[in-house]
C-alpha positions as a Markdown table, in Angstrom:
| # | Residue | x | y | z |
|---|---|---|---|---|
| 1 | Unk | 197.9 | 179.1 | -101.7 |
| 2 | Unk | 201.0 | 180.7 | -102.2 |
| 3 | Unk | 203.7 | 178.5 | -101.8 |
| 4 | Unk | 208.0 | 179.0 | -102.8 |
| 5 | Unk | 211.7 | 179.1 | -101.2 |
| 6 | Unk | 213.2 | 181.7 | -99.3 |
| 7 | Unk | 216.8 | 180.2 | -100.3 |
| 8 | Unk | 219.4 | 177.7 | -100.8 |
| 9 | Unk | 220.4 | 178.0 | -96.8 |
| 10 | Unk | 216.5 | 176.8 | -95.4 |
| 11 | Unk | 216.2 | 174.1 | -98.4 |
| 12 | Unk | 219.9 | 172.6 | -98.1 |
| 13 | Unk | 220.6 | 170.1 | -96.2 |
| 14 | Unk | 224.6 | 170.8 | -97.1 |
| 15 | Unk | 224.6 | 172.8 | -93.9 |
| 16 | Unk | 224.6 | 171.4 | -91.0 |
| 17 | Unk | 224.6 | 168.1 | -91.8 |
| 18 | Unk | 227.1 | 166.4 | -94.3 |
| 19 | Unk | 224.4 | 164.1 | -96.4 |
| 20 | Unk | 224.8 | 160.9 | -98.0 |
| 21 | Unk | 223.7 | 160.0 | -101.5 |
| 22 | Unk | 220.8 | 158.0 | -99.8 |
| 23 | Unk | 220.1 | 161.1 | -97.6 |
| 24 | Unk | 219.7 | 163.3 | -100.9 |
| 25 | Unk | 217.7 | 160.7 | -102.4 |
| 26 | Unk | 215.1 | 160.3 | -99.8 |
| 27 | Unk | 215.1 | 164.1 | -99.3 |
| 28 | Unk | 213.9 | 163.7 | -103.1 |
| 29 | Unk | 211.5 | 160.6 | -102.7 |
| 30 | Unk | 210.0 | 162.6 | -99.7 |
| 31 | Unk | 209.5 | 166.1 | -101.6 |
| 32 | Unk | 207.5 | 164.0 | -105.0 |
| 33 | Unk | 205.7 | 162.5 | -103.2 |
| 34 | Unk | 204.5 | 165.7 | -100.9 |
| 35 | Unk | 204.0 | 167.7 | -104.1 |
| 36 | Unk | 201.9 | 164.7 | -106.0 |
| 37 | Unk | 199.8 | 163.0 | -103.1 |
| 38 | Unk | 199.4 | 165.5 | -100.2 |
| 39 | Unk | 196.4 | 168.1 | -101.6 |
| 40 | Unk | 195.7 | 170.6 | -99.1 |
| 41 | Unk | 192.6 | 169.2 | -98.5 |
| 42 | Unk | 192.1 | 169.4 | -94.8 |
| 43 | Unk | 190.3 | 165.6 | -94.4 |
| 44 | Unk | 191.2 | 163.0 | -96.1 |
| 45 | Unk | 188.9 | 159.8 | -96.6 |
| 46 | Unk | 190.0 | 156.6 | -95.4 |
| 47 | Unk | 190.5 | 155.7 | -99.6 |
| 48 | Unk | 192.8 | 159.2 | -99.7 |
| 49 | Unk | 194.6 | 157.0 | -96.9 |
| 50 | Unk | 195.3 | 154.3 | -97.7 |
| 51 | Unk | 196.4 | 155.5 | -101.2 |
| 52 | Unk | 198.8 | 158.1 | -100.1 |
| 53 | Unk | 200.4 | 155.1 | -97.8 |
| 54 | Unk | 200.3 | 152.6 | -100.9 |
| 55 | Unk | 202.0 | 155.4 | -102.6 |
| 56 | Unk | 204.8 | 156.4 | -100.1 |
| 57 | Unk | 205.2 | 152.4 | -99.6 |
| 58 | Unk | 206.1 | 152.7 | -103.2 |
| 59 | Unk | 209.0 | 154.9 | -102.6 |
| 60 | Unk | 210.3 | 153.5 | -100.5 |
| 61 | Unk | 209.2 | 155.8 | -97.3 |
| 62 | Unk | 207.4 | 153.6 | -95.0 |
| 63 | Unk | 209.5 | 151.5 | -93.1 |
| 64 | Unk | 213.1 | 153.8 | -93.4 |
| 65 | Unk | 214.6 | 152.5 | -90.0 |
| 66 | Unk | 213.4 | 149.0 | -90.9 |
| 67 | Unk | 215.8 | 145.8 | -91.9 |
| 68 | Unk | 216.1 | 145.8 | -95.9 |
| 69 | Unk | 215.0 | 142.1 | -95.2 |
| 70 | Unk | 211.6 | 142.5 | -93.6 |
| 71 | Unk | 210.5 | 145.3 | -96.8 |
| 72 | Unk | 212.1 | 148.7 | -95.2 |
| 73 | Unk | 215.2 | 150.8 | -96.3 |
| 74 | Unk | 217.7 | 150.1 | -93.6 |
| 75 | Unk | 218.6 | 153.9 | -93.4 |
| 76 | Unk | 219.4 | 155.5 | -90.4 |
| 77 | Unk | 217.3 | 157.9 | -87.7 |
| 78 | Unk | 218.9 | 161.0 | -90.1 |
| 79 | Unk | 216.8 | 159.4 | -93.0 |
| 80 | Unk | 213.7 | 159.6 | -90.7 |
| 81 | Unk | 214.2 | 163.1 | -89.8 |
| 82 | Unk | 214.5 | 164.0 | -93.2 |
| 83 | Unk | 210.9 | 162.8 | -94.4 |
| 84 | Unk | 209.4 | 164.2 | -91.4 |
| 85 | Unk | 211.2 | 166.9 | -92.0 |
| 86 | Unk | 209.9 | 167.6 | -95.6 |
| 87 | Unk | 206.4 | 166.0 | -95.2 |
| 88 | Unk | 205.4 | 168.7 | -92.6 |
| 89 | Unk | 206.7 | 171.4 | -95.3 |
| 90 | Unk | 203.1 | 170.4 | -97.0 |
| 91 | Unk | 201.3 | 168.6 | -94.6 |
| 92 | Unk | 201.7 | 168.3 | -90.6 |
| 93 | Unk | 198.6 | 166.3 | -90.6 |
| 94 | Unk | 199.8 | 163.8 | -93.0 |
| 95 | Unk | 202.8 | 163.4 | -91.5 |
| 96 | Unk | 201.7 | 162.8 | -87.6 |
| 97 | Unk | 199.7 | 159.8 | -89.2 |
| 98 | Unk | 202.5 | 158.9 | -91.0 |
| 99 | Unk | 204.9 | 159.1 | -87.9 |
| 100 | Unk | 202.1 | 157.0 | -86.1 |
| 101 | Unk | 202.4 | 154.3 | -88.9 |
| 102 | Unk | 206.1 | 154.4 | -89.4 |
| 103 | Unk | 207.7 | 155.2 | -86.1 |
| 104 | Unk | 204.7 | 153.8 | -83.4 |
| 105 | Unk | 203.9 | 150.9 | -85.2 |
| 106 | Unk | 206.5 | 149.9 | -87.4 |
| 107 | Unk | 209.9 | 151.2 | -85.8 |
| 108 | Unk | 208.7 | 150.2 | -82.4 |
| 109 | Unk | 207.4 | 146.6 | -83.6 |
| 110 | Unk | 210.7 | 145.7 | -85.1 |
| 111 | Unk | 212.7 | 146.6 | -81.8 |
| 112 | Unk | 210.7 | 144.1 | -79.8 |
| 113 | Unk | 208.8 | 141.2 | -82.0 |
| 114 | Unk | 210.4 | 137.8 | -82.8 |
| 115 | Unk | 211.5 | 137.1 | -86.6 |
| 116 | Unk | 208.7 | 135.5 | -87.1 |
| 117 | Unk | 206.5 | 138.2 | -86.3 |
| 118 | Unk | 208.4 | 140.6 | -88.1 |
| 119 | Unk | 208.5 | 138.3 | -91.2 |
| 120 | Unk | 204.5 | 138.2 | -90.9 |
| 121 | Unk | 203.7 | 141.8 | -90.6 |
| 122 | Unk | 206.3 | 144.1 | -91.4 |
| 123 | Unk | 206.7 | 143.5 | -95.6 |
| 124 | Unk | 202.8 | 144.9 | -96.0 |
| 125 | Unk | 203.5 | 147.7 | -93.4 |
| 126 | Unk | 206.2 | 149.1 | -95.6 |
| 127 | Unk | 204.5 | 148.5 | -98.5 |
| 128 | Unk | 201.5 | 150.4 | -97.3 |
| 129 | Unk | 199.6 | 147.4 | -97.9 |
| 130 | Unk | 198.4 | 147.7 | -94.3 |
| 131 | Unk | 197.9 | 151.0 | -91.4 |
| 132 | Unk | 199.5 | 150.5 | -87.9 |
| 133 | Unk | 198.7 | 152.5 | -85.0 |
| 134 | Unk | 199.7 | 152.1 | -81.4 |
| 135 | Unk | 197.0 | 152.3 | -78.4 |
| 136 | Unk | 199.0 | 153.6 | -75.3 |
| 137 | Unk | 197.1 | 156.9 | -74.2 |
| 138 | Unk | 194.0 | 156.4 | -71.8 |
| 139 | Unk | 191.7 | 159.3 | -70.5 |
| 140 | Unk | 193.7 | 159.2 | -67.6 |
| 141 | Unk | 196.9 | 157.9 | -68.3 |
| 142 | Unk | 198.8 | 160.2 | -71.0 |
| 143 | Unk | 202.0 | 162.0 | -70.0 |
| 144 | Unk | 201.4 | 159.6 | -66.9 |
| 145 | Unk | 201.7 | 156.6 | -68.4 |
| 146 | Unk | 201.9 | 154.2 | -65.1 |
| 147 | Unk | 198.2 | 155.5 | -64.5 |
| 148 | Unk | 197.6 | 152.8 | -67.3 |
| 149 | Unk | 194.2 | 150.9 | -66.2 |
| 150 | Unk | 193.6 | 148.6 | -69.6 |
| 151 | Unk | 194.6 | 145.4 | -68.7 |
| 152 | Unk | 195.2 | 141.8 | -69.5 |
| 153 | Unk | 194.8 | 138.5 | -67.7 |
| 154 | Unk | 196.7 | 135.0 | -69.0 |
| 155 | Unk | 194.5 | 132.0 | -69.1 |
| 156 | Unk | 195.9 | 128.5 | -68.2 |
| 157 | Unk | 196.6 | 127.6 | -72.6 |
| 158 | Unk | 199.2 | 130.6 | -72.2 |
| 159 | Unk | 196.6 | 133.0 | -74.1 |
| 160 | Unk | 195.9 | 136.8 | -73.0 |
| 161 | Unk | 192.2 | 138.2 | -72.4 |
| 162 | Unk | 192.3 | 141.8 | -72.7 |
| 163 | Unk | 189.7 | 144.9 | -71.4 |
| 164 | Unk | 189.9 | 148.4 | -71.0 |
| 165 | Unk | 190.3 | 151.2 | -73.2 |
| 166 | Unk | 192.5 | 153.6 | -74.9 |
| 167 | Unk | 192.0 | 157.1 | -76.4 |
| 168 | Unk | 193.8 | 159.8 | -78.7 |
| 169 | Unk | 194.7 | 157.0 | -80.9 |
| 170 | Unk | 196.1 | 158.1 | -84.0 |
| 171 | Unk | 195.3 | 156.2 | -87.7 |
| 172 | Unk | 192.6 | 154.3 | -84.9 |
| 173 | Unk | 189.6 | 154.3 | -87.6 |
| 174 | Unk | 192.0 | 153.6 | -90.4 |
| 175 | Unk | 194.1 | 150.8 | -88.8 |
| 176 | Unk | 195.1 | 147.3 | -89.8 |
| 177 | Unk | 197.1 | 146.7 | -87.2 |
| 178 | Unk | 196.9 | 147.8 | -83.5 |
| 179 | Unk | 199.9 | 147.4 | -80.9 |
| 180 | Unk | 198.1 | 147.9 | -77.9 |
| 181 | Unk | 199.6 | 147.9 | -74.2 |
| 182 | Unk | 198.2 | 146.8 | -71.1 |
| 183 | Unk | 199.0 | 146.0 | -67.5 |
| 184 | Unk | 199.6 | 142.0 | -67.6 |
| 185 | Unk | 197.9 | 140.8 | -64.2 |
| 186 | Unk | 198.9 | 136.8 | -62.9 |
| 187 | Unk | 201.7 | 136.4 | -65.1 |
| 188 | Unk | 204.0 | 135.2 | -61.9 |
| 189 | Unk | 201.3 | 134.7 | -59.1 |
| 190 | Unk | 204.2 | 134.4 | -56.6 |
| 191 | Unk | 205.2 | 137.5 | -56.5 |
| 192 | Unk | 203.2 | 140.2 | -55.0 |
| 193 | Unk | 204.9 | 143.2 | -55.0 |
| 194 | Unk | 205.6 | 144.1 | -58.9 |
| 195 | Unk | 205.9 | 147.2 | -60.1 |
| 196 | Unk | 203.5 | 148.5 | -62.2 |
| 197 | Unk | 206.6 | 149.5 | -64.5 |
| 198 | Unk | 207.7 | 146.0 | -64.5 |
| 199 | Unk | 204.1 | 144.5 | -65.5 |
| 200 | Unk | 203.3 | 146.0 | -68.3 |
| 201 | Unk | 202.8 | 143.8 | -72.1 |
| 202 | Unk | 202.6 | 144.8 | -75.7 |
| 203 | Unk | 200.2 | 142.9 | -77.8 |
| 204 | Unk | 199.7 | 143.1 | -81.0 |
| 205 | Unk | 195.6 | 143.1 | -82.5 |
| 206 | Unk | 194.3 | 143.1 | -86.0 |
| 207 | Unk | 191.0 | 145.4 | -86.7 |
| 208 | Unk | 188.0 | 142.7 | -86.7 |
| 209 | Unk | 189.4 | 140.8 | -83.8 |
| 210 | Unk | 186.1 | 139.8 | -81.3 |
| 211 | Unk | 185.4 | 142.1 | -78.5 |
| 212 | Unk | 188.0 | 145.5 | -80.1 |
| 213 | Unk | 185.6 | 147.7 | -80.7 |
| 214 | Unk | 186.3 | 151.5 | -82.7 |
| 215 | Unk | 185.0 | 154.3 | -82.1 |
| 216 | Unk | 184.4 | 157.3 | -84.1 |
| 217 | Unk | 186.9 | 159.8 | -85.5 |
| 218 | Unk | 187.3 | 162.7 | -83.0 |
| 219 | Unk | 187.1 | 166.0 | -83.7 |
| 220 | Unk | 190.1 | 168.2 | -82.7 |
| 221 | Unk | 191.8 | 172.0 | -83.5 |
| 222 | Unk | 194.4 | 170.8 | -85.8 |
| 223 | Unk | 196.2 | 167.9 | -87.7 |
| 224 | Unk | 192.9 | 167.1 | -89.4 |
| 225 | Unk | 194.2 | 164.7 | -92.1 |
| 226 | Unk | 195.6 | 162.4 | -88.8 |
| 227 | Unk | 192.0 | 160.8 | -87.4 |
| 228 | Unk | 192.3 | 159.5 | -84.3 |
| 229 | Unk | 189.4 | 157.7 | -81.9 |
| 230 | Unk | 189.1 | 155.7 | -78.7 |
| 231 | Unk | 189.3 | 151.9 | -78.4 |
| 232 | Unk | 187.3 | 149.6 | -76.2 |
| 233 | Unk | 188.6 | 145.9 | -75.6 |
| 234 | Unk | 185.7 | 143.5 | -74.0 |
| 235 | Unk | 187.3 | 140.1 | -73.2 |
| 236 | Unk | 189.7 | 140.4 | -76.5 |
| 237 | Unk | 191.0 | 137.0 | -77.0 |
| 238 | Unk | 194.9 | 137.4 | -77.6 |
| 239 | Unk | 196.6 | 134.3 | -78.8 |
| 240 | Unk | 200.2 | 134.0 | -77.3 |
| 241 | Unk | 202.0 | 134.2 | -80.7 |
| 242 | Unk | 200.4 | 138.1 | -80.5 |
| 243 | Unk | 202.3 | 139.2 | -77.8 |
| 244 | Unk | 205.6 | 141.1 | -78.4 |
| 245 | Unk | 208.6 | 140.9 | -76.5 |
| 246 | Unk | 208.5 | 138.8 | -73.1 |
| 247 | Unk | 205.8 | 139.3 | -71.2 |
| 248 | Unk | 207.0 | 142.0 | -68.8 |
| 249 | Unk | 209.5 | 143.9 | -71.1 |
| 250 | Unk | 206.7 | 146.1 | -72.3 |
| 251 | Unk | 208.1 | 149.1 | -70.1 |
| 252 | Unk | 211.6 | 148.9 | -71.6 |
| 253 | Unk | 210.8 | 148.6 | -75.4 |
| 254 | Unk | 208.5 | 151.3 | -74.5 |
| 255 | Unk | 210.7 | 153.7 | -73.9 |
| 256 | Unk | 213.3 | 152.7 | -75.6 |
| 257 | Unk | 210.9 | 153.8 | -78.5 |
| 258 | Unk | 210.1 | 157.5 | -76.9 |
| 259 | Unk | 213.1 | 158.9 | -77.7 |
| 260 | Unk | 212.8 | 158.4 | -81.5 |
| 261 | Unk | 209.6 | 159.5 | -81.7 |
| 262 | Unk | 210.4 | 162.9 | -80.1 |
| 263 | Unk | 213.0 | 164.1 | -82.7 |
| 264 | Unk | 210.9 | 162.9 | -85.3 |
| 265 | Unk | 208.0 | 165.2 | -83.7 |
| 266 | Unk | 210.9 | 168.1 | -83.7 |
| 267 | Unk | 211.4 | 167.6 | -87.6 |
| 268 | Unk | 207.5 | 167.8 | -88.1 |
| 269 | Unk | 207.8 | 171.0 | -85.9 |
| 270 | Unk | 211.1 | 172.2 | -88.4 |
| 271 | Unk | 208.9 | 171.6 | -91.0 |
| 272 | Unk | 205.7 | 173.4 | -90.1 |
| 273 | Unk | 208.6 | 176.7 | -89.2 |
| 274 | Unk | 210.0 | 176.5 | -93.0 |
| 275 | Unk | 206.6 | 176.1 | -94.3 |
| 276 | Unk | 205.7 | 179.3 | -92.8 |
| 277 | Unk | 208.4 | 181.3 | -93.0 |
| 278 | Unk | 208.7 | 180.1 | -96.9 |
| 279 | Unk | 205.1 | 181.5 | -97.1 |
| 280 | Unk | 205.8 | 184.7 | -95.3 |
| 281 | Unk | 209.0 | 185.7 | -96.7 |
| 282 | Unk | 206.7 | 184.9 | -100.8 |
| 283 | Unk | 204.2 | 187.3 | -99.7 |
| 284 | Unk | 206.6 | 190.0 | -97.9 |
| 285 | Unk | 208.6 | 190.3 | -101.5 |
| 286 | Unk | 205.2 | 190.1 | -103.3 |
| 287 | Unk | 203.0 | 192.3 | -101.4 |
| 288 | Unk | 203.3 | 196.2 | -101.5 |
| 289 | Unk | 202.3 | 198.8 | -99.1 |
| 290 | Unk | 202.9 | 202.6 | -98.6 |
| 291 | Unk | 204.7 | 202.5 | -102.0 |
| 292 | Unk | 206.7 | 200.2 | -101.2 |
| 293 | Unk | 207.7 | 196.4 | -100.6 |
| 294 | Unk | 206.3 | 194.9 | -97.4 |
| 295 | Unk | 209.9 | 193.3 | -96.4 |
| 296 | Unk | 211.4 | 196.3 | -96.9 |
| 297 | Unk | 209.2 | 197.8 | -93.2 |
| 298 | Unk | 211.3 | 197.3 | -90.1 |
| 299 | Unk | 208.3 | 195.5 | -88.4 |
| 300 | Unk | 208.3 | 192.5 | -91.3 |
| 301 | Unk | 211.9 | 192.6 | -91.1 |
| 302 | Unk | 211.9 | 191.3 | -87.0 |
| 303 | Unk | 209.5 | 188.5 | -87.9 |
| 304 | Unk | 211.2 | 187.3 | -91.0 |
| 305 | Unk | 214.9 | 187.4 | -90.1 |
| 306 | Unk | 213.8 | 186.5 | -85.7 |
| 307 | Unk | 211.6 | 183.4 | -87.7 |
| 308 | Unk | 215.0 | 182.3 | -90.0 |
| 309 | Unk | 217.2 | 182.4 | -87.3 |
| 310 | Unk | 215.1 | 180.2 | -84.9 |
| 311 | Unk | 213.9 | 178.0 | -87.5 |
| 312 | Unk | 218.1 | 177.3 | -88.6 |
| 313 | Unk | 219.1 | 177.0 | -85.2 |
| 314 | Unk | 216.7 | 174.1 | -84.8 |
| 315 | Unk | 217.6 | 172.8 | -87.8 |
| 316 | Unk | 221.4 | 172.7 | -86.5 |
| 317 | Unk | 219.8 | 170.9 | -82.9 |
| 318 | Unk | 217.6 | 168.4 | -84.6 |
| 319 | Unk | 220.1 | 167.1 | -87.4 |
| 320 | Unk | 223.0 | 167.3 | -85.2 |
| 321 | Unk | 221.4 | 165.0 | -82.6 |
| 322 | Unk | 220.2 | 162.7 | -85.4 |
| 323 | Unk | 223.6 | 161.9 | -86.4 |
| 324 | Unk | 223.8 | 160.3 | -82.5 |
| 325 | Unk | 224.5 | 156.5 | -83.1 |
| 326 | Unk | 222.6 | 156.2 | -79.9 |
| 327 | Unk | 219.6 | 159.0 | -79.4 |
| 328 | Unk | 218.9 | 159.5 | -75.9 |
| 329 | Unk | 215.7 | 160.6 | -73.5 |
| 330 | Unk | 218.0 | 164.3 | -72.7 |
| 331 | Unk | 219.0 | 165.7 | -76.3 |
| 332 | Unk | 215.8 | 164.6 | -78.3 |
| 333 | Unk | 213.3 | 166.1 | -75.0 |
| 334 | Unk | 215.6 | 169.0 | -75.7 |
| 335 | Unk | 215.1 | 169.2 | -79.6 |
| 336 | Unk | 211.5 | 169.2 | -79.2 |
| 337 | Unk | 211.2 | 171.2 | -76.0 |
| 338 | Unk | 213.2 | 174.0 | -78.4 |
| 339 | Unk | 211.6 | 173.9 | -81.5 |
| 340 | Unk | 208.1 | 172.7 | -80.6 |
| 341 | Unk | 207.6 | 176.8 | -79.4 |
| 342 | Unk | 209.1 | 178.0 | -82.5 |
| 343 | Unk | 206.9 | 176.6 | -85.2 |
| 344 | Unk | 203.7 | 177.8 | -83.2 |
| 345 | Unk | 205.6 | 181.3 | -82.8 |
| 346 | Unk | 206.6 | 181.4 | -86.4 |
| 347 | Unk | 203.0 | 180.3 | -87.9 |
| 348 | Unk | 201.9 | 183.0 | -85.5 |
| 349 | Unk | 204.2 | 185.6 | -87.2 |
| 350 | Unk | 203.6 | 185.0 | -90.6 |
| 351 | Unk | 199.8 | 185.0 | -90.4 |
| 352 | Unk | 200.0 | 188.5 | -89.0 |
| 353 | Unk | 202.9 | 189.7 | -91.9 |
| 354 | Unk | 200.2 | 188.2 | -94.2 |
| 355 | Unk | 197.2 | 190.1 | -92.3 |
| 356 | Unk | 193.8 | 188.8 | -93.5 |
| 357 | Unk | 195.4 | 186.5 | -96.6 |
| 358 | Unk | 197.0 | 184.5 | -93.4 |
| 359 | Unk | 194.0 | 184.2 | -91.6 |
| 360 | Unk | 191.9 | 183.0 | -94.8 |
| 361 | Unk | 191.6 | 180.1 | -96.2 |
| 362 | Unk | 193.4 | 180.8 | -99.4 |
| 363 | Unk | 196.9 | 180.2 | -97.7 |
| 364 | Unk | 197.5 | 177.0 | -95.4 |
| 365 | Unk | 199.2 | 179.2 | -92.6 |
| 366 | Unk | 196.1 | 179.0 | -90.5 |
| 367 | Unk | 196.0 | 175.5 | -90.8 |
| 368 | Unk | 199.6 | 175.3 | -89.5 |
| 369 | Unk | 198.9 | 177.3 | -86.6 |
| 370 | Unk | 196.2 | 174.5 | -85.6 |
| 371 | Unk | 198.6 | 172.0 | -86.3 |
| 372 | Unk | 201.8 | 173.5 | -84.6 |
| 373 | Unk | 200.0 | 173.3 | -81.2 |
| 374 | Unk | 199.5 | 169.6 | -80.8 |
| 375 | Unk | 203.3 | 169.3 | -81.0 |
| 376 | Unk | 204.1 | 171.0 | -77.1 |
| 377 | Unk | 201.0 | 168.5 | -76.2 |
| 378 | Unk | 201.3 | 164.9 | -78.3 |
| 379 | Unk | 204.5 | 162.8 | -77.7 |
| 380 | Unk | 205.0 | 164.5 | -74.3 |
| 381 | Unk | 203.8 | 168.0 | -73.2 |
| 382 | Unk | 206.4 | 170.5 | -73.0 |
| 383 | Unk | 206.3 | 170.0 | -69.2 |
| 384 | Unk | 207.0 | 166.7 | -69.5 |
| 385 | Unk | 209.9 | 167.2 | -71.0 |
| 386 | Unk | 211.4 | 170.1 | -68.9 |
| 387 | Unk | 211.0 | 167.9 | -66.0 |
| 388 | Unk | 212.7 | 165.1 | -68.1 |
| 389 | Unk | 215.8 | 167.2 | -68.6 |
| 390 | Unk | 216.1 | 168.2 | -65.3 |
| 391 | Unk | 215.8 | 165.2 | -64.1 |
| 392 | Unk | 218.7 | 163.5 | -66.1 |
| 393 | Unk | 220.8 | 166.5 | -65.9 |
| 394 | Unk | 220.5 | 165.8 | -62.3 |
| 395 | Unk | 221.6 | 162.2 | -62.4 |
C-alpha cells in the first residue's frame, strides 16, 4: 500500500479549529494506535477485536465523552471527532465498530442510565474490557424508526418480557452488552391513545441472557472489519434494574443521541476523503507518464486540487459545528449530508488517477470506495437528512 501526507494544511488541525493540549494529545493517541493495531486486513477475528478495543481502552479512546468518574476522558464532542476523524485515515471499518461501541453504546448509555447503572457497566466499556452495540434497526423499521415492531410487555413484579427482532446490528456477534429498544405495551393500561413515539423503552441485555438469540455475521459491500447480524428475542426476561431511563423516555434519549452520532459519521467520512486524497496526491508525484510527472497533466490536476478543496471545506463544516456547546438535528444532518458525497466522490477520483494500482488490491483505495457508501445509507440516508433540514429550516 502506498501510504503519506499531502501537507501540513490536510494533517493540521491548527486550521480551522484552535486545539487544546488534550485535543493534540488524543489527535496523537488516536494516530499510534491506527499505525500499530489497525493492519489492513479486511476481517478481523473476534480475538483481533477485542484486542484492538483492550488496546484503544488503554489509551484512553474508548469512552472520550464519558465522566472521568465512570473510566472515560471527560473530553468534549471535538475530541470525538478527532479520533473518528483519524481512525478512518486507516481504517473506516474499524472505526464504524468503534463509533458503535463508543457513541451507540457508551455515549448514549451515560445520557440516560441511573448512577448505578453507569457505575456497573461503563468502567469495563472504556476499558475495552467489554463490546457494546445498540439494536434499533429492524427489516422494516430503519430510517422509519416508528415502524419499530420488537416489543415488550411488563409483568405484574415490575419485570419486562421482550420479543421481536432487530437487524443491521453492528459489533452484534462480538457484543457484551446490547441496548436494545422496543415498543413498551401496558405500561399505563389507562390510557389508550399513546403515541407510538411516547411508548417506546431502552433496555439494556447482556450476550447469554435466555431467549437473545445471534445470528450470523452478514455479509455486505464495505466496512468489513464492522460485523454486524440480526437479533431474535423469544420471551427475554428483562429484570427492572435493566431498563434505562423511565419507561417511556426511550424516544427522547433516542434522539437526543442522533445528532452526535451524525458528525461523528461526517469525521469517518473526512477521514476516508484525506485517506484518499493522501494516497492519490503519493502516487501523482511518484508515478510518471509521457515523460513526465502524472500531477503535472491537467486532468490529475482537477481531481487533486477539486478533492483538496472539498475535503478542507468539510473539514472547516465538521470541526466548526463540533465546537457547538449544544449540537443540534440541523447543522450535524448538514455536515454529513455534505461530506458523506465527497468521500465516495474523492475515493472515486483517486482510484481512476491511480488506474489499475487503485483498483487492485495493493492499495486500500478500493476498499474505501466500499466503505464510503455505507455513510449516505447508515446513521440516516442522505434523504433522510435533506428532509430533516428542510423540515427545521421550516419551523
Amino acid at each position: 500500500m502506498i501510504s503519506g501526507n499531502c501537507g501540513r494544511t490536510i494533517k493540521s488541525l491548527n486550521f480551522p479549529l484552535q486545539p487544546s493540549v488534550s485535543h493534540v494529545k488524543i489527535q496523537k493517541s488516536a494516530r499510534a494506535f491506527a499505525a500499530k493495531y489497525l493492519p489492513r486486513a479486511v476481517v478481523f477475528t473476534s480475538r483481533q477485536h477485542r484486542q484492538a478495543f483492550r488496546a484503544a481502552g488503554s489509551k484512553g479512546l474508548l469512552g472520550v465523552t464519558i465522566a472521568q468518574k465512570y473510566g472515560g476522558q471527560g473530553m468534549n464532542s471535538t475530541s470525538s471527532v478527532i479520533v473518528h476523524h483519524e481512525l478512518s485515515k486507516v481504517s473506516p471499518g474499524f472505526c464504524l465498530s468503534y463509533l458503535a461501541h463508543s457513541i451507540l453504546f457508551a455515549h448514549h448509555f451515560s445520557r440516560s442510565a441511573s448512577n448505578l447503572q453507569k457505575a456497573q457497566i461503563l468502567p469495563k466499556i472504556c476499558a475495552g474490557q467489554k463490546i457494546g452495540a445498540l439494536a434499533l434497526s429492524e427489516l422494516h423499521a430503519g430510517t422509519d424508526i416508528k415502524g419499530m415492531q420488537t416489543y415488550v410487555r411488563r409483568t405484574a413484579s415490575g419485570a419486562f418480557v421482550l420479543n421481536g427482532s432487530k437487524l443491521w446490528i453492528t459489533n452484534g456477534p462480538i457484543a457484551d452488552y446490547f441496548l436494545v429498544y422496543a415498543i413498551v405495551r401496558d405500561a399505563h393500561k389507562k390510557s389508550t391513545n399513546l403515541e407510538k413515539t411516547q411508548q417506546i423503552g431502552c433496555f439494556l441485555l447482556q450476550r447469554g441472557m435466555k431467549g437473545l438469540h445471534i445470528g450470523p455475521v452478514i455479509p455486505k459491500c464495505g466496512m468489513q472489519p464492522a460485523v454486524m447480524c440480526a437479533l431474535t428475542f423469544r420471551n427475554v426476561s428483562v429484570p427492572r434494574g435493566n431498563l434505562v431511563g423511565s419507561v417511556l423516555d426511550g424516544w427522547k434519549s433516542l434522539m437526543s443521541a442522533f445528532a452526535i452520532e451524525r458528525l461523528n459519521l461526517a469525521a469517518m467520512a473526512l477521514g476516508i476523503a484525506e485517506g484518499c486524497l493522501e494516497q492519490m496526491v503519493d502516487y501523482a508525484r511518484l508515478r510518471s507518464t509521457f515523460g513526465k510527472p502524472l500531477y503535472q497533466h491537467g486532468q490529475i490536476q482537477k481531481y487533486i486540487s477539486e478533492g483538496f478543496s472539498e475535503s478542507l471545506a468539510a473539514k472547516v463544516l465538521i470541526y466548526s459545528i463540533s465546537a457547538s456547546n449544544t449540537l443540534n438535528r440541523l447543522e450535524t444532518d448538514a455536515a454529513k449530508l455534505f461530506t458523506a458525497p465527497i468521500a465516495k466522490k474523492i475515493a472515486d477520483n483517486a482510484i481512476q488517477v491511480c488506474g489499475a494500482m487503485g483498483y487492485s488490491g495493493k492499495m486500500n483505495l478500493e476498499q474505501f470506495w466500499r466503505d464510503a457508501k455505507l455513510l449516505e445509507i447508515g446513521g440516516g440516508t442522505l434523504e433522510a437528512h435533506q428532509k430533516n433540514i428542510v423540515k427545521d429550516i421550516m419551523r
